[in-house]
C-alpha positions in Angstrom: 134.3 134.7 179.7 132.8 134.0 176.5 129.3 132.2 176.5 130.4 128.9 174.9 127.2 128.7 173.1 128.4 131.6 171.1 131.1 129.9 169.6 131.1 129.2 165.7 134.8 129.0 165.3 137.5 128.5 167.1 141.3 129.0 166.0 144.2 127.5 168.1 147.4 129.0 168.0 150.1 125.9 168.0 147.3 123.2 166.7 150.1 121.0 166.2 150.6 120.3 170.1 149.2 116.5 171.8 147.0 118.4 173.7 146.1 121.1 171.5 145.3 118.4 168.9 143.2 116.9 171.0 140.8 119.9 172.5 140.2 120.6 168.7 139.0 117.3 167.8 136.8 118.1 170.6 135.6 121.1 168.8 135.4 119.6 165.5 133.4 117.0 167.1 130.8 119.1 168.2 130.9 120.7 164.6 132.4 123.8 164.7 134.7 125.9 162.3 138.4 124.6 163.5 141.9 126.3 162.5 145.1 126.8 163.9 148.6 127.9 163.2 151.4 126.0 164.2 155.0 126.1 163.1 156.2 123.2 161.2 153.9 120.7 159.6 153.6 117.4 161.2 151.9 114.0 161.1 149.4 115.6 163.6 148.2 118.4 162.0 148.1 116.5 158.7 145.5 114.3 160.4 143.4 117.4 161.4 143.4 118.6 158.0 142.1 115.5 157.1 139.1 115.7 159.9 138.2 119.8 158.7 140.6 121.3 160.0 141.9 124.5 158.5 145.7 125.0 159.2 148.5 126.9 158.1 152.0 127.4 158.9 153.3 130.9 159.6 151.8 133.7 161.7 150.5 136.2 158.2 147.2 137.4 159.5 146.2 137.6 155.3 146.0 133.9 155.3 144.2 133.2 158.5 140.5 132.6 157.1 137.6 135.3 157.8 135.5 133.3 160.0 138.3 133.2 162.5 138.3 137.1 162.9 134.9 137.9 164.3 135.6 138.9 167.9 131.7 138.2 168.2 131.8 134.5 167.5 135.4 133.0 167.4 137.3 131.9 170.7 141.3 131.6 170.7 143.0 129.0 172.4 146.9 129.2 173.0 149.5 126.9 174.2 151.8 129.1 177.1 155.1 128.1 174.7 154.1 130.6 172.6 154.2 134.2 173.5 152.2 137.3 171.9 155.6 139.2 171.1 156.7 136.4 169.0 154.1 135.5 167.2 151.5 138.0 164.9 148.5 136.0 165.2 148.6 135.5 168.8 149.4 139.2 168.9 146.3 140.1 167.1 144.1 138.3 168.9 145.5 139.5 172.5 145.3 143.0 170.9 141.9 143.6 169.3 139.2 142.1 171.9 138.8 138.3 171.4 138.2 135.9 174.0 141.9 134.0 174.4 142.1 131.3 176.7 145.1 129.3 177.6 144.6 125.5 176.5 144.2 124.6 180.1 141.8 126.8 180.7 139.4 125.6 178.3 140.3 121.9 179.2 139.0 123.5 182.8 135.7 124.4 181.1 134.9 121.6 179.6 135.6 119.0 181.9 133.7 120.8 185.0 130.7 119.5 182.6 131.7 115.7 183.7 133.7 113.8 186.8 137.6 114.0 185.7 139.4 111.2 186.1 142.9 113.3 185.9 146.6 111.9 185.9 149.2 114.1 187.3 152.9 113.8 187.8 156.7 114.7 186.4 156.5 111.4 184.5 154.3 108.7 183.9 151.2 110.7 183.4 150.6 110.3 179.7 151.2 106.4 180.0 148.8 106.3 183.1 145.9 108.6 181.4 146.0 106.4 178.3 146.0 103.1 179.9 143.4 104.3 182.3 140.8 105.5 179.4 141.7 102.0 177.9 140.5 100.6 181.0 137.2 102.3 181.1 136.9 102.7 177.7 136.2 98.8 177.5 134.4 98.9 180.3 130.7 99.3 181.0 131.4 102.8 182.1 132.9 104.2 179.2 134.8 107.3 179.1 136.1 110.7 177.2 139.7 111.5 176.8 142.2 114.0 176.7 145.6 112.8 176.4 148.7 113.3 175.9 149.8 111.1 173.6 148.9 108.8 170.6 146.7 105.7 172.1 148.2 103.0 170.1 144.5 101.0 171.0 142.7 104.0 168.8 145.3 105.8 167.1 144.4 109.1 168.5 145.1 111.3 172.0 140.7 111.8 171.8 138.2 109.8 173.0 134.7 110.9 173.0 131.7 109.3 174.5 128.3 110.9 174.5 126.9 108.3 177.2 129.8 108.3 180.0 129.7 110.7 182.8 134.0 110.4 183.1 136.5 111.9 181.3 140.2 111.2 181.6 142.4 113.8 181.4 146.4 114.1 181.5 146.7 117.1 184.2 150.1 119.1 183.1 152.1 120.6 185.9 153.9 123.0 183.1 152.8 126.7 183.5 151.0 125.5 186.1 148.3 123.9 183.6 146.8 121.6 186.0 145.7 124.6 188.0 142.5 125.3 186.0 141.1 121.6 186.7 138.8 120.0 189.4 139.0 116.6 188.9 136.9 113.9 190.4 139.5 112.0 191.5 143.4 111.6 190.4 146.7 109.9 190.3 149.9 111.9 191.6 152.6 109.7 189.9 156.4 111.8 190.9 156.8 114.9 192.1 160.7 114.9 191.1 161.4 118.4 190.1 161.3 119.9 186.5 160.3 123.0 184.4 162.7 124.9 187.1 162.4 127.8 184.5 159.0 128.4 185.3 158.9 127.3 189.2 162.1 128.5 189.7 162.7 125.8 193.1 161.9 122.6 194.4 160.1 124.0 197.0 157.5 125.9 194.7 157.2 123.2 192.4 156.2 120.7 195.1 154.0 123.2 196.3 152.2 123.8 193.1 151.3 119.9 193.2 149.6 120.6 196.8 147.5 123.5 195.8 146.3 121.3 193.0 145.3 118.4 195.3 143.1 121.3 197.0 141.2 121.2 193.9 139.8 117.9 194.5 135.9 118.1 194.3 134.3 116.8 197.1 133.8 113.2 197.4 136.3 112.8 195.6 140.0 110.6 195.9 143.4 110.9 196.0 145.6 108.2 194.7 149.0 109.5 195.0 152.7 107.3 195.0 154.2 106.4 198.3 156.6 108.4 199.8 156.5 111.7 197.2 158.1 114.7 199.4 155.2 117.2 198.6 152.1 117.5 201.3 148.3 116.6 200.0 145.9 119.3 201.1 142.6 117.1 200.3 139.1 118.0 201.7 137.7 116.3 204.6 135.6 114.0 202.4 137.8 112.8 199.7 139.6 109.5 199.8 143.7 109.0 199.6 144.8 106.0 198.9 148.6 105.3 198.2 150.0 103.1 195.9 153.5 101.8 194.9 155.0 98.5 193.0 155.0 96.8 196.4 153.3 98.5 198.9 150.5 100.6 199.8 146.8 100.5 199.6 147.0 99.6 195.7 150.3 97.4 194.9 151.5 94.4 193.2 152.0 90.7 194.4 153.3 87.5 192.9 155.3 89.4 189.9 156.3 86.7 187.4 158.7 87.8 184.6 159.5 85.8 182.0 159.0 84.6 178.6 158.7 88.5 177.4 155.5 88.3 179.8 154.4 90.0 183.0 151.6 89.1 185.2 151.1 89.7 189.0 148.5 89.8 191.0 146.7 93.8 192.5 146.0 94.2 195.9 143.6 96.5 196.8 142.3 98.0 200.1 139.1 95.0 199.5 140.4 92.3 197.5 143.0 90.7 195.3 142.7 90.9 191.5 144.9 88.1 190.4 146.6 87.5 186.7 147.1 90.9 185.8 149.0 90.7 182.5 150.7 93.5 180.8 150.1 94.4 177.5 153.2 96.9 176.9 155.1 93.9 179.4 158.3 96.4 181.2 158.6 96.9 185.0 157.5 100.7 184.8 154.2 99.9 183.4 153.5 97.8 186.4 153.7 101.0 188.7 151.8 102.5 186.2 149.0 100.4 185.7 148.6 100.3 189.7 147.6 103.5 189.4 145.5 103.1 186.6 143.5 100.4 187.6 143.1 102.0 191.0 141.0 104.7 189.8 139.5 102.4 187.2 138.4 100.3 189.9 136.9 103.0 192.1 135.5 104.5 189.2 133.3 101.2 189.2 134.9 99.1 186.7 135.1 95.4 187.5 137.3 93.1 188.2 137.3 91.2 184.8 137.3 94.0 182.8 140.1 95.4 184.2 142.6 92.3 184.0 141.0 92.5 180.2 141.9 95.6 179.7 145.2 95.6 181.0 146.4 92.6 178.4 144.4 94.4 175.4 146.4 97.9 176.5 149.1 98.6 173.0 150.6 101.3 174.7 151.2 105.3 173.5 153.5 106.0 170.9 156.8 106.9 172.3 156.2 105.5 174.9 158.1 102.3 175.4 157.4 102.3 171.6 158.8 98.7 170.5 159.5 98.8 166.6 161.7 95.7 166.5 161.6 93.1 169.2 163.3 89.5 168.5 166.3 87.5 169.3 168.4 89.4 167.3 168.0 92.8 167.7 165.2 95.6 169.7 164.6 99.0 168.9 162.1 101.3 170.8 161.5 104.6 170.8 161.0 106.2 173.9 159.6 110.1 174.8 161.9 110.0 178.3 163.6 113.8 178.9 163.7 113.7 182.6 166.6 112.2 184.7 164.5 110.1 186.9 162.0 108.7 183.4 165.3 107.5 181.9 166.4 105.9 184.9 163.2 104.1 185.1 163.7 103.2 181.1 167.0 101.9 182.0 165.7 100.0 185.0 162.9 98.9 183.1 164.7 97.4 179.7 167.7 96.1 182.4 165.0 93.8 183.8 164.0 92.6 180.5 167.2 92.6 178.9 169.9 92.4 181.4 171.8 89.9 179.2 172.1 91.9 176.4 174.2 95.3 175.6 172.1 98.0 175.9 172.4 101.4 174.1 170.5 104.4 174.4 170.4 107.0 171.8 170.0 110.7 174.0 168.7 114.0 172.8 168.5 116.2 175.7 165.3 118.5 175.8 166.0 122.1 176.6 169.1 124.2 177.3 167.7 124.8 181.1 166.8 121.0 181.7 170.3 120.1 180.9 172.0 123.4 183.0 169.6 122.0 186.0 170.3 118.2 185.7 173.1 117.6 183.8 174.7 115.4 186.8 171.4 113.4 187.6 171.2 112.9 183.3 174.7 111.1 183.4 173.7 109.3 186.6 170.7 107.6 184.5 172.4 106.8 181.6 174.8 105.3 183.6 172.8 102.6 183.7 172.8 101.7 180.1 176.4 99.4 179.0 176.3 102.1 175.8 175.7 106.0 175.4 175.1 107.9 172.2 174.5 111.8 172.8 173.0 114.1 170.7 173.1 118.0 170.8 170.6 119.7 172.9 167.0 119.9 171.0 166.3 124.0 171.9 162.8 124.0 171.9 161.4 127.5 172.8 164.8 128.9 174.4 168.2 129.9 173.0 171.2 128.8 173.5 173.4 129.4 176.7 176.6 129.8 177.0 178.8 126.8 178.1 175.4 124.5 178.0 176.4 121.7 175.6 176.1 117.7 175.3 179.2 117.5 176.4 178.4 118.4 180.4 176.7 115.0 180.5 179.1 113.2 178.2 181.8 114.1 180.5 179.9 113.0 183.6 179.4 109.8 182.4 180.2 107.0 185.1 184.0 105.3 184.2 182.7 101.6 182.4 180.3 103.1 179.8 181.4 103.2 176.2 180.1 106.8 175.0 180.3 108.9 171.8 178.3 112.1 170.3 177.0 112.3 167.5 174.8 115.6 165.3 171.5 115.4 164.3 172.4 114.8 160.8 175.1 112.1 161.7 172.6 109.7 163.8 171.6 107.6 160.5 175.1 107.1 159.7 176.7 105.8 163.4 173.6 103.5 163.3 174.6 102.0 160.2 178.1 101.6 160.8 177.2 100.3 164.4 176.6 97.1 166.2 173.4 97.1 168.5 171.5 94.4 170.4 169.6 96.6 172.4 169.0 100.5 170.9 166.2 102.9 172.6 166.0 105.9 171.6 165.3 108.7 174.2 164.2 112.1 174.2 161.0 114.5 173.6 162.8 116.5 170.8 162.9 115.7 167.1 164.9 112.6 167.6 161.5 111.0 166.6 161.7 111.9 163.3 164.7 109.7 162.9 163.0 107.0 164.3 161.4 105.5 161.1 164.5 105.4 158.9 166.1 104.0 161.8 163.9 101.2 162.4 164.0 100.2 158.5 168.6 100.4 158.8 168.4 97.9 161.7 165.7 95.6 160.0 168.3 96.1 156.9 170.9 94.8 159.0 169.4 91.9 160.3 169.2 90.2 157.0 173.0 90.5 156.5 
């Protein structure tokens, strides 16, 4: 491996990534040369550009600046949804001698240097991560960040803090990422399976979650979600502790919901925390925030400054992402691709809202997600009174044959009004529709409807 000191440059090959992003504002931080290549242009890598970044967007080795071709001097860092036969640069690189390193591997690298604070889990994580650096980011501890997702607090998925010994981290199970860390201690939020085209089966994605628990450093803790099927393989001197919304050795009491408020009291394995208010108030972040003030809390932040930092949390964008809340109408945006995280959306916004109609907007993620779960998606959205289904977003695969919108559409439960729609047709059914309650779901480029959405409904609203 490359002797980090020797690095002048380093060039990332799908820059445009959350966690990509992040690791080179890391680098940029510490004043380096930063490029990358990435696809499409984006609001991300705009931002980057803005901070020094160099960027551009398609793989022609002529354009890729000098200083990022010394073998000598210049480390490559590549996100596992690209591959070297399909892209030139990353082909180059692979072929002529440079050091080229997975992004999880040089997340590994880095945070060996400090104790990591690491959320892992099929969903949840990037909500958990980013309220938990909140936490400790107000705190007297402090903390550095790598996350998966926009902080809405800092407008940024980077934290960086010279004097703290922590650093939170979202730990990604896809590719088996989260293999290259050794965190200090860590949250397992779900183990509900996914990414079946890398594991393959249940069974070897649950066990990919235990051989990361091995990783634990000594001393170290567990805090894992009662009742997940997979088996912890800790070492004798590191702490589990269980948590759930009411149960376990971190869980909620005394839940009041009302008044588009919610405040409970934590129990923990010493004491009660009581009047913890939510700052993103729906019933998933209260699971969620368990978990993250767990750690916070054995981390050494205190009582006050977690209930503090708990009502200051804004949330991640996407996430539970409320662009219009009144009496009238809401609209949110949420990042939800898995059957079980848009059953807990639905759950979540029926607790809220179960007076109102309730539409989600759906762009399944992946041609193999919706071969695998097509059944359990339908299940979930069965839970909304209203289903609008868009066609799969492809991401890295191709097609496959017979693998449509419509295998979900026509397992939809008998009660729920349903329709499809195109990508280019979503503007139009939301202007010619009536909603009280839209989300939209998906991890796609649904999001990119999401502003021109928000500005039809406010339109609407003054009719």
């Amino acid at each position: 491996m490359m002797n980090m000191e020797m690095v002048k440059s380093v060039y990332f090959i799908g820059i445009g990534g959350i966690g990509m992003s992040a690791e080179a504002r890391y680098f940029l931080s510490l004043g380096l040369t930063v490029g990358g290549y990435d696809k499409t242009p984006s609001e991300l890598t705009a931002k980057l550009i803005e901070e020094g970044a160099r960027v551009n967007y398609d793989d022609d080795l002529d354009k890729v600046n000098d200083c990022f071709k010394d073998k000598e001097s210049t480390l490559v860092v590549y996100t596992p949804a690209i591959h070297p036969e399909d892209n030139n640069l990353l082909a180059f690189y692979f072929n002529n001698g440079f050091e080229v390193m997975k992004r999880s591997q040089v997340l590994g690298v880095i945070t060996d240097q400090l104790k990591g604070l690491c959320v892992a889990g099929t969903h949840g994580k990037t909500t958990t991560s980013t309220m938990t650096a909140h936490l400790l980011h107000g705190s007297h501890l402090g903390c550095n960040a790598f996350l998966g997702g926009i902080s809405k607090n800092y407008h940024t998925n980077y934290l960086l803090d010279n004097k703290s010994e922590y650093v939170v981290i979202e730990a990604d199970e896809y590719d088996r990422s989260f293999h290259w860390l050794h965190p200090y201690m860590t949250v397992i939020t779900a183990t509900d399976p996914d990414h079946l085209d890398i594991y393959g089966t249940k069974e070897a994605y649950l066990e990919s979650f235990t051989k990361y628990t091995t990783l634990i450093r000594p001393g170290g803790a567990l805090i894992i979600h009662k009742g997940l099927e997979m088996k912890p393989c800790v070492g004798p001197d590191v702490r589990i502790y269980e948590y759930s919304r009411s149960e376990g050795d971190f869980h909620a009491e005394n839940i009041r919901i009302g008044g588009g408020e919610i405040v409970f009291d934590l129990v923990t394995p010493t004491h009660t925390i009581a009047d913890i208010q939510l700052g993103v108030p729906v019933g998933v972040n209260i699971e969620n925030g368990i978990a993250a003030m767990a750690m916070a809390m054995l981390a050494g932040a205190t009582d006050d400054e977690i209930r503090q930092g708990m009502k200051t949390f804004d949330g991640v964008e996407r996430r539970f992402d409320f662009k219009i809340r009144n009496d009238k109408t809401v609209f949110l945006s949420d990042y939800a691709h898995h059957p079980d995280e848009i059953r807990q959306c639905a759950l979540s916004l029926k607790e809220i809202y179960g007076e109102r109609k309730i539409t989600a907007l759906f762009q399944p993620h992946l041609y193999t997600r919706t071969r695998d779960f097509y059944k359990q998606f339908a299940d979930s959205l069965s839970i909304f009174d209203e289903v609008i289904l868009v066609d799969i977003y492809p991401a890295r695969e191709q097609p496959i044959p017979g693998v449509t919108s419509v295998l979900i559409y026509d397992n939809l439960k008998e009660g729920v009004k349903r329709s499809m729609c195109s990508k280019n047709q979503i503007l139009d059914v939301v202007a010619k529709g009536s909603f009280d309650v839209l989300v939209s779901l998906g991890a796609g480029d649904i999001e990119n409807y999401v502003p021109a959405i928000t500005e039809i409904l406010k339109d609407k609203m003054k009719e």
